[in-house]
Backbone as numpy.savetxt, mean C-alpha at the origin, in Angstrom:
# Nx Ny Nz CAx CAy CAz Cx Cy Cz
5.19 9.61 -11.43 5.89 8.68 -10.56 5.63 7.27 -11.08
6.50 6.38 -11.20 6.81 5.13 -11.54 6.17 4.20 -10.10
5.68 3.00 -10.75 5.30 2.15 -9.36 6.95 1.61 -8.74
7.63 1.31 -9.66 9.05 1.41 -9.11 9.12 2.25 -7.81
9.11 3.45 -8.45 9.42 4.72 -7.52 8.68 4.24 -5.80
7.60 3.94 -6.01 6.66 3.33 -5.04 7.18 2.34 -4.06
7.45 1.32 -4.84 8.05 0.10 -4.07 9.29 0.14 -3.09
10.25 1.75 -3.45 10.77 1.66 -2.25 10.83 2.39 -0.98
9.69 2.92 -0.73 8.73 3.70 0.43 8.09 2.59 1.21
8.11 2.93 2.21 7.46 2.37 3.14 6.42 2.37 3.83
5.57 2.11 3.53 3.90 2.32 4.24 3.72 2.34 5.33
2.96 3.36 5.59 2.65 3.93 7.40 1.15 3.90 7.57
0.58 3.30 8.28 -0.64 3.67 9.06 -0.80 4.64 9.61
-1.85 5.55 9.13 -1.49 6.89 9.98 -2.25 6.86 11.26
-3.62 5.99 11.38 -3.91 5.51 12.66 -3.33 4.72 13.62
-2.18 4.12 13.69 -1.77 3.44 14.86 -0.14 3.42 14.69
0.20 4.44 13.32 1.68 4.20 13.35 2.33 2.62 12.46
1.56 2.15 12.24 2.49 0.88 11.72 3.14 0.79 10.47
4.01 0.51 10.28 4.87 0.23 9.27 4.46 -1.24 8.44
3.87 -0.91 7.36 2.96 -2.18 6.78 3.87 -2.67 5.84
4.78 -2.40 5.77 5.90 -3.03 4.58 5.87 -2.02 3.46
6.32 -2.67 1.80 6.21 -2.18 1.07 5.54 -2.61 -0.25
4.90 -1.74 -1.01 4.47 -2.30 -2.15 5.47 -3.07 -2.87
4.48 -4.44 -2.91 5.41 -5.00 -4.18 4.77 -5.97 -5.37
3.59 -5.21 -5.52 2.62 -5.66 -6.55 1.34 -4.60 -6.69
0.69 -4.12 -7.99 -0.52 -3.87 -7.99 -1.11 -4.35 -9.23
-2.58 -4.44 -8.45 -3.78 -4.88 -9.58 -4.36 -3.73 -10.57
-4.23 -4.04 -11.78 -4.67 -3.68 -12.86 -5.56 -3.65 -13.44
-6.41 -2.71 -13.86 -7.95 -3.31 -15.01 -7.08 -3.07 -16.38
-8.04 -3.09 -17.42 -7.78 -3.01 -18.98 -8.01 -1.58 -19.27
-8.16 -1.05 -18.81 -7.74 0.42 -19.01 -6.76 1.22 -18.27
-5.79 0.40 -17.91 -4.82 0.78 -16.96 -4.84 1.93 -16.07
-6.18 1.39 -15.26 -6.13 2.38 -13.78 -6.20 1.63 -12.44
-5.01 1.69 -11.59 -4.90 1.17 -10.74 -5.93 0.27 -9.76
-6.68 -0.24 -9.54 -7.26 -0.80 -8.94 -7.38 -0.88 -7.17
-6.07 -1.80 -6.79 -5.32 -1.53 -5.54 -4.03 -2.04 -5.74
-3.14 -1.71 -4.28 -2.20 -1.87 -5.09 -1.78 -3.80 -3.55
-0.85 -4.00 -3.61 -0.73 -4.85 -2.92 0.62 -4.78 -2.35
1.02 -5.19 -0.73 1.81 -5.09 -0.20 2.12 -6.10 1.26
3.47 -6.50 0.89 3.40 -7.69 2.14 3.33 -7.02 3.40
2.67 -8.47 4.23 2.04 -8.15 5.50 2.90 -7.87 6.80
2.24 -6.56 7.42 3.08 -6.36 8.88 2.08 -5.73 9.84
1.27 -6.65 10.56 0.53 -6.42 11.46 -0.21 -5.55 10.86
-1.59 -6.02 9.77 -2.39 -5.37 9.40 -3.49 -6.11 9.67
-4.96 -4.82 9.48 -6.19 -5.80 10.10 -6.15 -6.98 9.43
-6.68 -7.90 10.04 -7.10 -9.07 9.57 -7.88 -9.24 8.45
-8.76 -8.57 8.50 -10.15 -8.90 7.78 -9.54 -7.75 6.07
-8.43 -7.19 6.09 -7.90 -6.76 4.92 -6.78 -7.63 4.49
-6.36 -8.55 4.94 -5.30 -9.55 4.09 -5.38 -10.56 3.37
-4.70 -10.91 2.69 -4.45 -12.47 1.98 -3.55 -13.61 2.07
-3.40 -14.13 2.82 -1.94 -14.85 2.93 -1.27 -14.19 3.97
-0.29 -14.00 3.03 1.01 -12.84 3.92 0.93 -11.68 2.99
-0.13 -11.39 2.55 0.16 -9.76 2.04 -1.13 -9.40 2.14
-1.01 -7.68 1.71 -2.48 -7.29 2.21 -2.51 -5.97 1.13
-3.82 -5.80 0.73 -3.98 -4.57 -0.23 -4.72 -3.87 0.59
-4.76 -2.45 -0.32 -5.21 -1.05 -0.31 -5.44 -0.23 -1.49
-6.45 0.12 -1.73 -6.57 1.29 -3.23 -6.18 2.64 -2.85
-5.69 3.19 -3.90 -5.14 4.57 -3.95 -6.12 5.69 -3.38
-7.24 5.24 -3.20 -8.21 6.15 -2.02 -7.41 6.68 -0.74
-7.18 5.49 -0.32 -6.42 5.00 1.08 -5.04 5.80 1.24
-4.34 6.29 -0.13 -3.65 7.16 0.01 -3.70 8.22 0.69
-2.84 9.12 1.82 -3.32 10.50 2.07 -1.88 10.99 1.56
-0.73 10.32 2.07 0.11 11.44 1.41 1.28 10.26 1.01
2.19 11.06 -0.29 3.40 10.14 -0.79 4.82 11.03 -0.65
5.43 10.57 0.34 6.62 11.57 0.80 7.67 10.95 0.32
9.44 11.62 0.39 10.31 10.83 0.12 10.84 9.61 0.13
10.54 9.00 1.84 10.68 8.11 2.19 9.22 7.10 2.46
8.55 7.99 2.97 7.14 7.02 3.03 6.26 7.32 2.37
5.14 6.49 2.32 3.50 6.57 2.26 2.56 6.35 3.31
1.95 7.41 3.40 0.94 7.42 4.43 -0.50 7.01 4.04
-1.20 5.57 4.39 -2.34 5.80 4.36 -3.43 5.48 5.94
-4.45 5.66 5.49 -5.28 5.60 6.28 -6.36 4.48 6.11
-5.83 3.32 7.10 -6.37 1.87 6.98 -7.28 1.78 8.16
């Protein structure tokens, strides 16, 4: 799967239901393994944002469906 592919799913909180937007950036090391990835902000905790966007690492993943991504924030 392409991070393309990614960016047009929509992220779900699987604890409270929220719709956190969508990826539209991730961080990189030099051995190209994802790091986290980054996604603008929609009523996410506080203490996980930056600005107006907010990350998550692929831990946080539980599942990647047609239309969404589910993680657990």
């Amino acid at each position: 799967m392409l991070l393309s592919d990614l960016q047009t799913k929509d992220i779900i909180n699987i604890k409270d239901g929220n719709n956190l937007g969508r990826i539209i950036d991730a961080k990189i090391d030099t051995t190209g393994k994802i790091i986290y990835f980054v996604s603008e902000e929609r009523k996410l905790l506080r203490k996980m944002t930056r600005g107006n966007e907010a990350t998550f690492t692929f831990e946080k993943i539980k599942k990647i469906g047609e239309d969404v991504i589910l993680v657990d924030l």
